[in-house]
C-alpha positions in Angstrom: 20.4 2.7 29.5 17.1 1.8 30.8 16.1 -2.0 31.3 13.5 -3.3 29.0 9.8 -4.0 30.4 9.7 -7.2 32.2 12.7 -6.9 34.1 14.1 -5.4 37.2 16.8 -2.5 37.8 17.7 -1.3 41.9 19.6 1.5 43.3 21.9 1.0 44.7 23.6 -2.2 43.4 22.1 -5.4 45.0 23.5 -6.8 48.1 26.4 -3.8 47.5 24.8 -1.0 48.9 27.4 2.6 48.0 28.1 3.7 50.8 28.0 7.4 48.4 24.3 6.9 47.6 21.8 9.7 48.2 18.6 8.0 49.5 16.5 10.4 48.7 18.1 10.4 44.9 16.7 7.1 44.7 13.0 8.4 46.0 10.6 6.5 43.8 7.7 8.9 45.0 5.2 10.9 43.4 8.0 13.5 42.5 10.1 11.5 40.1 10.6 13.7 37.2 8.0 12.7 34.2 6.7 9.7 36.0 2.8 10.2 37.3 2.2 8.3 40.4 -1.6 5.7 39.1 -1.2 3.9 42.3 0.3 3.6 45.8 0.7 0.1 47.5 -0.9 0.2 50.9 -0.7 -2.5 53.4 -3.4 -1.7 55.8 -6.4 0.5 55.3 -7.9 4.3 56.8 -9.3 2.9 59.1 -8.8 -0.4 61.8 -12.4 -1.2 60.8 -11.4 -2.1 57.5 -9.8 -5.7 56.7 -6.0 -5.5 56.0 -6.4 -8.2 53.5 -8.2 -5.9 51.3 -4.8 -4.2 50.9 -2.0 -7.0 51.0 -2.0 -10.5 52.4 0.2 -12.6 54.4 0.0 -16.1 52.5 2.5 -17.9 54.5 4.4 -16.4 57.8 3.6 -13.8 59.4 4.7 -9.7 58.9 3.6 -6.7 60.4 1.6 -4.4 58.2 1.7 -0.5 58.4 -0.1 1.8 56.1 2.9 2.3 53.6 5.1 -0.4 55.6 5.3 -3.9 55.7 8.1 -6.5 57.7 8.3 -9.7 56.9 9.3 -12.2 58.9 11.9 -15.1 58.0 10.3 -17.5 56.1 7.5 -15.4 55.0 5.3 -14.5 52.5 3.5 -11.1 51.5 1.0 -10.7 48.1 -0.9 -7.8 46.8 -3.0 -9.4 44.9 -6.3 -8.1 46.3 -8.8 -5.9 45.3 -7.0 -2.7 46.5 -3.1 -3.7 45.9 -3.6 -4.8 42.3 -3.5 -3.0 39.3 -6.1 -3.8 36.8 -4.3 -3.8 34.1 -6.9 -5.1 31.4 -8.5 -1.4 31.8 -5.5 0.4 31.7 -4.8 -1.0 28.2 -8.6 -0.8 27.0 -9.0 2.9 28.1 -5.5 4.3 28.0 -2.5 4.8 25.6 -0.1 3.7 28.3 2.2 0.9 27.3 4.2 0.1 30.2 4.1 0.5 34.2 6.8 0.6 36.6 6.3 -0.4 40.1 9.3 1.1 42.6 9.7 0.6 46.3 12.5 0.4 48.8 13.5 -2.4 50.5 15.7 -3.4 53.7 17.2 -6.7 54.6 16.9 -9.8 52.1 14.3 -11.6 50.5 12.7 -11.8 46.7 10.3 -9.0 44.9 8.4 -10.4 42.1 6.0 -9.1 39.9 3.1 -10.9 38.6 0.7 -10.5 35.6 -2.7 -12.7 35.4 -5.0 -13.1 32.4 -8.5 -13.5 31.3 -8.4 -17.5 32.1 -7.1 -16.0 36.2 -3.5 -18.5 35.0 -0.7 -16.3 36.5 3.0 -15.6 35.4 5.9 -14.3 36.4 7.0 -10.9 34.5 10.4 -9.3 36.5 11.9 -10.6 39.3 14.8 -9.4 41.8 16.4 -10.7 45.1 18.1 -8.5 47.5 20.6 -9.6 50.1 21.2 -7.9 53.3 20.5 -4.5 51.6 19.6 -0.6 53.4 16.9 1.3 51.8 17.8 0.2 48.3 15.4 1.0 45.9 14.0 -1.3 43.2 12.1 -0.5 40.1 10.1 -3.8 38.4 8.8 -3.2 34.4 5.7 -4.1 32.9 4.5 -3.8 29.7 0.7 -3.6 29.1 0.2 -5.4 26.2 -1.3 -8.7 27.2 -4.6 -7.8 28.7 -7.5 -6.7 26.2 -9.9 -9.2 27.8 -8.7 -9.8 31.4 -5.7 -9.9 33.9 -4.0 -7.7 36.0 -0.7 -6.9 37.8 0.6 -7.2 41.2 3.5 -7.6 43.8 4.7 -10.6 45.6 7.5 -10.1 48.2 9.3 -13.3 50.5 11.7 -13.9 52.8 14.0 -16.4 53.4 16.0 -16.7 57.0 16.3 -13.1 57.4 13.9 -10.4 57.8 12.8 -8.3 54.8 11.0 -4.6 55.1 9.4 -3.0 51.8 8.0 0.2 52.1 7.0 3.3 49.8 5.6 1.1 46.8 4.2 2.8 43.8 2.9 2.0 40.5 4.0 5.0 38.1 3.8 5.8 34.7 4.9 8.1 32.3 3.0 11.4 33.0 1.0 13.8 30.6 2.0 17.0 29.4 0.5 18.8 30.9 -1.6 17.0 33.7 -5.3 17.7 34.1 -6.1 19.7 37.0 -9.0 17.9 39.5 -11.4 18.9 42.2 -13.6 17.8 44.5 -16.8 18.2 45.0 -18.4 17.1 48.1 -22.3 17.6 48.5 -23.5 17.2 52.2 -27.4 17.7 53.8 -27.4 17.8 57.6 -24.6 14.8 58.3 -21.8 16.6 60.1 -19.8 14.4 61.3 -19.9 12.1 58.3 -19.0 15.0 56.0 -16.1 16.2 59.1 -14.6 12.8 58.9 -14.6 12.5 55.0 -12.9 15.7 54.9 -10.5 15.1 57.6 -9.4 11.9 55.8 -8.5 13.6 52.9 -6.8 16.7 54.3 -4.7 13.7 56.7 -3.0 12.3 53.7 -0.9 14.2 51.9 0.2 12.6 48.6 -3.8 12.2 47.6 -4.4 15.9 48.3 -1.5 16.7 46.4 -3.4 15.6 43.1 -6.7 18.1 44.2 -6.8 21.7 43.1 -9.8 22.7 45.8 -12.5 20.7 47.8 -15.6 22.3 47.1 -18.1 21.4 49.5 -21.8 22.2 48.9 -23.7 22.8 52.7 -27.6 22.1 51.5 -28.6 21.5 55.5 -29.9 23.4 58.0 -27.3 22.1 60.1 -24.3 23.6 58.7 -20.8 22.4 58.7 -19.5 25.8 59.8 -21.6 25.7 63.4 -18.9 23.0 64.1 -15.3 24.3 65.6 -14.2 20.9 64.3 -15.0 22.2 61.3 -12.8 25.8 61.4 -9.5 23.3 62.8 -10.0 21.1 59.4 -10.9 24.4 57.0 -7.6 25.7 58.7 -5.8 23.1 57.6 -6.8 23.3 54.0 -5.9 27.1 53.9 -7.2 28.1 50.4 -7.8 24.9 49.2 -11.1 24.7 50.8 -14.5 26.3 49.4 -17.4 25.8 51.2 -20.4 27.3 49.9 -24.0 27.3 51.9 -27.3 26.9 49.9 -30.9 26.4 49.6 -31.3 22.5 49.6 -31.8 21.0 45.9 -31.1 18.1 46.7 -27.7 15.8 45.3 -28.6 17.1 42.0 -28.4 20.4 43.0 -25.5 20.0 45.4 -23.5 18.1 43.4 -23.7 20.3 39.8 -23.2 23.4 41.9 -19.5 21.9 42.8 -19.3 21.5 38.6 -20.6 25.1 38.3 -17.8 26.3 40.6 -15.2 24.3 38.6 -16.3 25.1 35.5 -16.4 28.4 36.0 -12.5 28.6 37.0 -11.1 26.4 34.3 -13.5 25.6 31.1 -11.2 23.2 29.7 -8.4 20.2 31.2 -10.5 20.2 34.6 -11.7 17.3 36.3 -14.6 17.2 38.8 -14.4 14.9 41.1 -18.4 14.1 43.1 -18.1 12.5 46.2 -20.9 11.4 49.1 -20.4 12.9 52.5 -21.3 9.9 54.5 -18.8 7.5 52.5 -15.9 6.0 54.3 -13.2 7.2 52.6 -10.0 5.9 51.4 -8.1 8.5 50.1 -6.0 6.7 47.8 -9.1 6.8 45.3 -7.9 10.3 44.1 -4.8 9.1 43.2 -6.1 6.4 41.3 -9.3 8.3 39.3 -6.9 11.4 38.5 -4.0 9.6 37.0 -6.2 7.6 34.8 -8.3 9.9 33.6 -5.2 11.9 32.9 -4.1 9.4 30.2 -7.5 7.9 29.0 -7.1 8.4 25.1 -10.4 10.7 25.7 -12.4 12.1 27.9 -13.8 9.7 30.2 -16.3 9.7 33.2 -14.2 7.3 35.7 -16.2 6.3 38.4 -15.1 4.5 42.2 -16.9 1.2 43.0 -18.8 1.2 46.0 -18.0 -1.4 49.0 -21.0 -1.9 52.1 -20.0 0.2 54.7 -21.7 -2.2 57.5 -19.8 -5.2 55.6 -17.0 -3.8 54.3 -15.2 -7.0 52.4 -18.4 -6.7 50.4 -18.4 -5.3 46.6 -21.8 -3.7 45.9 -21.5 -4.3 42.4 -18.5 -4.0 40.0 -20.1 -2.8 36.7 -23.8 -2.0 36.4 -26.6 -0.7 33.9 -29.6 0.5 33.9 -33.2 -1.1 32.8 -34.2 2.1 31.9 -38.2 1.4 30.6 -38.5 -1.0 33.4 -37.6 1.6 35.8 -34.4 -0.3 36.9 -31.1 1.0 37.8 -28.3 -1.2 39.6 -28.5 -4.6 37.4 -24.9 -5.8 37.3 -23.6 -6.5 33.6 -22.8 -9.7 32.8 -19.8 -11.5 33.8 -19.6 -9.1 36.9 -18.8 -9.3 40.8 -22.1 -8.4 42.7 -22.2 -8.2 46.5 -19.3 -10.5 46.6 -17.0 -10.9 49.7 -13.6 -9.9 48.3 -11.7 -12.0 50.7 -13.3 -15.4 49.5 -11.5 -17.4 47.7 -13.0 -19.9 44.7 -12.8 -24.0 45.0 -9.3 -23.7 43.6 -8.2 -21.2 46.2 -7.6 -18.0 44.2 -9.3 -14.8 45.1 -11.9 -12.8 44.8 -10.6 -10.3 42.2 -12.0 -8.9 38.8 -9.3 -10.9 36.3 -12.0 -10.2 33.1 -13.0 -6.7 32.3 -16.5 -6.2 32.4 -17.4 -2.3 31.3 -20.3 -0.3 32.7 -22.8 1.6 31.3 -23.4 4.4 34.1 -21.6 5.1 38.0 -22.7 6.1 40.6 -22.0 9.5 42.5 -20.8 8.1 45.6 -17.2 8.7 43.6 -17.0 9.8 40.0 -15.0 11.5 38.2 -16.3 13.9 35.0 -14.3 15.5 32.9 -15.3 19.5 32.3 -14.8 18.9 28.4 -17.9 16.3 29.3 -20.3 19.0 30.6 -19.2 21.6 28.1 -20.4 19.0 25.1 -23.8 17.4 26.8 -25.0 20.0 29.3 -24.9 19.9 33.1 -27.3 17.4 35.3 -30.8 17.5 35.4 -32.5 19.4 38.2 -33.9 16.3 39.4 -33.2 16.7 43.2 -31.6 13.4 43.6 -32.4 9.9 42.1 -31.5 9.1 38.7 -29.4 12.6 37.8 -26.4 10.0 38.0 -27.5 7.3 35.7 -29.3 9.7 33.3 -25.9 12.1 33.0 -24.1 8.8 32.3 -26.1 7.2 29.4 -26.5 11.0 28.0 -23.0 11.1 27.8 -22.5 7.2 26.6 -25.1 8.5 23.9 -23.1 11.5 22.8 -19.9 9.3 22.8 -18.1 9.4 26.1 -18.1 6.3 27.6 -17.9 5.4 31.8 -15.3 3.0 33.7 -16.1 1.8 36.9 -12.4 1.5 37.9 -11.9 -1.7 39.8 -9.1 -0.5 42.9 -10.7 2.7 43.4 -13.6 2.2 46.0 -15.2 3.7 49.1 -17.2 2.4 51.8 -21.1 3.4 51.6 -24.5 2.7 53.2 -25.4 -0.7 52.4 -28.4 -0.5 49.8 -29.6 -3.5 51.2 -30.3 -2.3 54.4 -32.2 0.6 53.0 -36.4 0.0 53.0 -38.1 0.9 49.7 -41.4 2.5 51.9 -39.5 5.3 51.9 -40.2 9.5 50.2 -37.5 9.1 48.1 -39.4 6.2 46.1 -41.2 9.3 44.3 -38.0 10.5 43.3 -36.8 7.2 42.1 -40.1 6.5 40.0 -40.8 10.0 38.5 -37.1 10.7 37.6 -37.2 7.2 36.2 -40.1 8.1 33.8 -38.1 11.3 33.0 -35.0 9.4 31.7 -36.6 7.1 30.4 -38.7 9.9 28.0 -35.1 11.8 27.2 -33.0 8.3 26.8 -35.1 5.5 25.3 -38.4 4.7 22.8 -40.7 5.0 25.7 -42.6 2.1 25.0 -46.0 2.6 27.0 -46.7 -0.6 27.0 -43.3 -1.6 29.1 -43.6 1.5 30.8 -47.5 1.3 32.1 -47.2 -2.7 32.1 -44.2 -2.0 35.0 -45.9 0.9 36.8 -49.2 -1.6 36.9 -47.6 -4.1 38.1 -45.7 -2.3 41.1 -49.0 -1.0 41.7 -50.7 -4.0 42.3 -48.0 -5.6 44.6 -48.1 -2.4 46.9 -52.0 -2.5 47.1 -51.9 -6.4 47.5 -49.1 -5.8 50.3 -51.0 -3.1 52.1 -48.6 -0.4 51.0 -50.6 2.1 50.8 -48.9 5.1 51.2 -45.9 3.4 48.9 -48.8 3.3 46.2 -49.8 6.4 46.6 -46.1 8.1 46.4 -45.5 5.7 43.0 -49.2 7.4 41.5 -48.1 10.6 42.7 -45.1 10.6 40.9 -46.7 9.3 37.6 -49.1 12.1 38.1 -46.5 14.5 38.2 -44.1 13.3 35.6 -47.5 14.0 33.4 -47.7 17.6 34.2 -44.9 17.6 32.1 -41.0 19.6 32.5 -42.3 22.6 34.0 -42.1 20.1 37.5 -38.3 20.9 37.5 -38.2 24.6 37.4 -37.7 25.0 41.1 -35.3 22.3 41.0 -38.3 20.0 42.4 -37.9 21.6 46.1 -41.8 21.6 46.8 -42.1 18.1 45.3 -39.6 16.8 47.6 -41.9 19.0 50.5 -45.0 17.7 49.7 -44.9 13.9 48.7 -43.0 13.7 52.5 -46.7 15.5 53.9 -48.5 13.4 51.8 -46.8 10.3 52.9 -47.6 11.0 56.8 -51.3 10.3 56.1 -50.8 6.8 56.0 -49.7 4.7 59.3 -47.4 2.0 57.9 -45.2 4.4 56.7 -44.0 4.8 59.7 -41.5 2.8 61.4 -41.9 2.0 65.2 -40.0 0.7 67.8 -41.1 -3.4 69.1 -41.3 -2.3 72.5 -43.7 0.7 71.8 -45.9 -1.3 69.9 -49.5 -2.3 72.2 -49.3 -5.7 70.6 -49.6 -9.1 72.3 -47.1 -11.3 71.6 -49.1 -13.8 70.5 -50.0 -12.0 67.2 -46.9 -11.6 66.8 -45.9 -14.6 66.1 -43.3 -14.9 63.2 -44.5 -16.4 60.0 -42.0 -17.1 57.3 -42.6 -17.0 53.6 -42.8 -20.4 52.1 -41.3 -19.9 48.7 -42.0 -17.4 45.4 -44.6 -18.5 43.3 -44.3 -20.0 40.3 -47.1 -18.9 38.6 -47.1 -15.1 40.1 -50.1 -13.5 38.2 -52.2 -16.1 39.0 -51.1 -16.0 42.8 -51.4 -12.1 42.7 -55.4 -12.7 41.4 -56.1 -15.1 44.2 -54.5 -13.0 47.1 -57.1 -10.3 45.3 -59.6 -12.7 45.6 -59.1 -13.7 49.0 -58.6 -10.4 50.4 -62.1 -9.1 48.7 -64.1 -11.9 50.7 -62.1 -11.4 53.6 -60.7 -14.7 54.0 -56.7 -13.8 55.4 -54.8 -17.2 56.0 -53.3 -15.2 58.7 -55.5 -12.8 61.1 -51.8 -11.1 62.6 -48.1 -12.0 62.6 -44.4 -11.1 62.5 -43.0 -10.9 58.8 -38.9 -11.0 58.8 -37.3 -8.5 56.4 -36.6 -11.1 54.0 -39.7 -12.6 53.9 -41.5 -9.3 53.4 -42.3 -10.0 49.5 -46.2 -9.2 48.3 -47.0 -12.7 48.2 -46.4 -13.5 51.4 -47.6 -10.1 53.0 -51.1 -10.8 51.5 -52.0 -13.2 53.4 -52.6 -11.1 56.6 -54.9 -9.3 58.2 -52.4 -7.3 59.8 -48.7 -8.0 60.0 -45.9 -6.2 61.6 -42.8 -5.9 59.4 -39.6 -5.3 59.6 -38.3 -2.9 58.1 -35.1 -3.4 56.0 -32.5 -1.2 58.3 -33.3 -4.1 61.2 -34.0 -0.9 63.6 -37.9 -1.0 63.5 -40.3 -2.1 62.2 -44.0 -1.5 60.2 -47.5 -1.7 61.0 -49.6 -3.0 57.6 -53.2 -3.3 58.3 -55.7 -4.0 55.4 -58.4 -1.5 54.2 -60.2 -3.0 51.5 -62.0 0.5 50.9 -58.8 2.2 50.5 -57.3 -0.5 48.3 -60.3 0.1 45.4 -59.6 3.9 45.9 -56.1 3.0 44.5 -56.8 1.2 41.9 -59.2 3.0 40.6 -57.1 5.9 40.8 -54.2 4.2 38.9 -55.9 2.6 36.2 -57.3 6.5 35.4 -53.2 7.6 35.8 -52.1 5.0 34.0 -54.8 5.4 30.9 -53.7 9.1 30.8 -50.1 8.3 30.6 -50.8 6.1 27.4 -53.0 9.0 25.8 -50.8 11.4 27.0 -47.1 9.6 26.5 -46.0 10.8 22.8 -46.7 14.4 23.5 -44.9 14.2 26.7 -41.9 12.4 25.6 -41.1 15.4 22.7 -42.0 17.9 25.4 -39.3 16.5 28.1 -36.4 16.6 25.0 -37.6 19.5 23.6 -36.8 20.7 27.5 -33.7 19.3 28.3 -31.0 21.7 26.1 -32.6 24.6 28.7 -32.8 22.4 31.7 -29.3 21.4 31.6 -27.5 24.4 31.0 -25.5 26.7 32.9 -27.9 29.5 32.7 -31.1 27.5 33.8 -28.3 26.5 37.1 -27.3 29.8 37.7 -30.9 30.8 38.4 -31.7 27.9 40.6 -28.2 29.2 42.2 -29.3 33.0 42.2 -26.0 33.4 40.4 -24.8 35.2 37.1 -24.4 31.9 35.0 -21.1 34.0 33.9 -19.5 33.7 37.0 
């Protein structure tokens, strides 16, 4: 008879270990009949350049932590509840019909396993318990049931010893599986990073149980140096045998990388398929399949689940837990209320809890560093835009929120990725980030021209002002083209991509240069730190104007930190050398008050045309979108029958 939730059953009996028993009877891995495996506990991550704490912690003692391993010392302590060794139970029983969770493991020697619930208020309790004494490989099975945590709180393990040593290894969380499970695959999109992409899929193919819950790894070669130039790359395709498809093409960007991998997928299975999208130049922990799969296998309908991002160059660091977009205001990346942005998951608060997620917070959009979509998703709202990269993500996500499928960033499931910090704005890809901006924000909101033009005008102004001038002219060339109207994305916006990068080259502080190649003397480059924002900022924005028109710089040249480098501050130079955001260079901003009145003449015509010109436009971009996002407009960007 099976124990009720909340309580604890081994095998064999406790502190009697049957000498009869069958170890591997008492397996509690992934192939337990009609239990599906949601999460493994892992004591130590990928990689040795990722914190062990963000797995399990050793809060009193010491133990030694292996991947799937931990030993306890006498008198020690163990607790997994971190951001990777909890479960978050509050979404399982928002997005799930699953009513209770198991967590098995084996354990050797003595000491106590407890299992722990939290709730909204982060107050913890006790749910099942068991002690073992001088036990062999027993195996333990702990109940929950998930019924307290609509607003907050999760689950986790706690294991301790006493004067002996105790080892706990093969954890899992498990619940009762689907019938039948959802098949999944993965999609990785890559552009001239090799040994990123290499080491993402070598990661994957290295664990086992992970792989086990993939179909085939689809990976989408856009660059011109390909994957398959690599013998690396034949040893790991080797390994994967026929699990591997790896498809060279034209580069369109992650949009068109990416929805080639859901072409490919839909086009085997129409219907109980996952995609999984996943970056090439992400860290990856592997456990993250595990995780998405087996929750979107028993969300109580389909259900884009998406990985949280952690900063690769600071990897204790949560980018942001939940997010949305300010879609009129040209915004994407706000964290919702209540949420965990860029916050060190190993700090602990003033009463010396940790850093975890106890309340749910639900998002609105995820990003495509790891996402999951189901196929049933695509079939009812169309595939992504052709939008070569920026935005595709957040406009699939509120286009699918709009036709009723909502998104969960799944706290748990993560990957390491560039740190968006560290990235500079002065950058190509800004085109893509405005004019895809104005696209989604024609197809998803009212398109209010005054929010719209106010924001563009204002952006405007603080490039000119800064002496970005080849940032304001990549932000009016993409207004410019966003007004030619949808016909921009019939080549999947390949020669945009080509031309805003020549365009860019025309103008010198684009450019980032090395300090020791610069012919500078030191003595203008003297740094000069920004003394606060302004209070009043229009009015501070009209004096800089001012001030640069008569030519009256409070600062002829100097040295402007990274953080420091706001408009404000930047006006006041004649010249100043900038670093630029990666910390590896820096910029050369010199003022040309003839090219600065060429701009803004130049946007204040743009921007009057896009408020004349915004209503048609905005019915012209929906009345687009059915043909732009289906499978037949995608098979002839492929040069593919959209049959196949």
């Amino acid at each position: 008879m099976p124990a009720p939730a909340g309580t604890a059953e081994t095998a064999p009996a406790v502190g009697v270990p049957s000498p009869d028993a069958d170890p591997a009877s008492a397996d509690p891995g992934p192939g337990t009949p009609g239990r599906l495996v949601i999460q493994r506990v892992l004591f130590r991550g990928p990689t040795a350049l990722v914190p062990e704490d963000l797995y399990a912690q050793v809060s009193r003692g010491s133990a030694h932590r292996e991947r799937r391993r931990v030993e306890l010392a006498p008198g020690s302590q163990v607790t997994t509840n971190t951001y990777f060794g909890r479960i978050h139970a509050t979404y399982w029983q928002r997005w799930t019909d699953v009513a209770e969770v198991e967590a098995s493991l084996l354990v050797r020697g003595s000491g106590l396993v407890r299992l722990y619930a939290s709730d909204t208020n982060r107050v913890s309790r006790i749910v099942a318990a068991q002690e073992v004494h001088d036990v062999d490989d027993a195996a333990i099975v702990l109940r929950a049931a998930v019924d307290r945590f609509v607003d907050g709180g999760g689950l986790w393990l706690e294991f301790s010893s006493d004067v002996d040593r105790l080892e706990v290894s093969d954890v899992r969380w498990t619940v009762d599986a689907p019938a039948p499970a959802r098949a999944a695959s993965v999609v990785v999109c890559t552009y001239n990073r090799v040994d990123d992409c290499l080491n993402t899929l070598e990661a994957l193919v290295d664990d086992a149980e992970p792989l086990a819950c993939v179909s085939v790894v689809h990976v989408v070669d856009q660059g011109s140096d390909p994957l398959e130039s690599r013998d690396r790359f034949a040893e790991i395709a080797a390994r994967y045998g026929d699990r591997l498809h790896y498809v060279r093409q034209p580069n369109l960007g992650g949009a068109g990388g990416f929805t080639r991998g859901i072409f490919e997928v839909l086009g085997e299975a129409r219907a109980g398929a996952d995609v999984v999208l996943m970056d090439d130049d992400v860290q990856l922990e592997p456990e993250i399949l595990i995780r998405l799969t087996a929750f979107a296998n028993r969300t109580t309908k389909p259900t884009i689940v998406g990985g949280q991002m952690l900063n690769l160059l600071h990897p204790t660091h949560l980018h942001i837990g939940a997010e949305y977009a300010d879609i009129e205001d040209l915004a994407v990346g706000k964290p919702m209320p209540g949420t965990l942005r860029d916050k060190d998951l190993l700090a602990v608060d003033e009463e010396g809890r940790p850093a975890v997620q106890d309340r749910r917070v639900d998002t609105e959009y995820n990003g495509w560093w790891s996402c999951l979509i189901p196929a049933e998703i695509v079939d009812a709202i169309g595939y992504p835009l052709p939008l070569f990269f920026q935005w595709d993500d957040v406009e699939f996500g509120y286009r699918a929120r709009h036709n009723g499928f909502p998104t969960v960033a799944l706290p748990g499931a993560g990957v390491w990725h560039a740190d968006f910090g560290w990235k500079d704005w002065d950058e190509w890809h800004r085109f893509f980030n405005i004019r895809n901006g104005l696209i989604t924000a024609a197809l998803r909101t009212e398109f209010s021209v005054r929010r719209v033009g106010g924001r563009l005008a204002t952006l405007l102004g603080h490039y000119i002002i800064g002496m970005q001038y080849g940032l304001a002219v990549t932000l009016l060339e993409a207004v410019e083209e966003f007004l030619q109207g949808p016909e921009i994305l019939r080549d999947g916006s390949v020669a945009a991509a080509a031309r805003i990068r020549e365009i860019r080259a025309a103008y010198p502080e684009t450019t980032m240069h090395q300090l020791k190649d610069l012919d500078v003397d030191f003595r203008d480059m003297t740094v000069v730190r920004d003394r606060g924002e302004p209070g009043m900022p229009r009015l501070t924005w009209l004096k800089r104007v001012v001030y640069q028109t008569i030519d009256r710089p409070a600062y002829r040249n100097g040295l402007v930190p990274a953080g420091d480098a706001h408009w404000w501050h930047v006006a006041l130079f004649e010249k100043a050398v900038v670093t630029d955001m990666s910390e590896m260079g820096v910029r050369v901003r010199a003022r040309d008050r003839a090219l600065a009145l060429r701009l803004a003449k130049r946007g204040a015509r743009t921007l009057r045309r896009l408020q004349k010109d915004a209503p048609s436009l905005v019915e012209r971009y929906r009345a687009a979108a059915p043909e732009l996002t289906s499978r037949s407009n995608w098979a002839r960007l492929y040069g593919l029958d959209a049959d196949a």
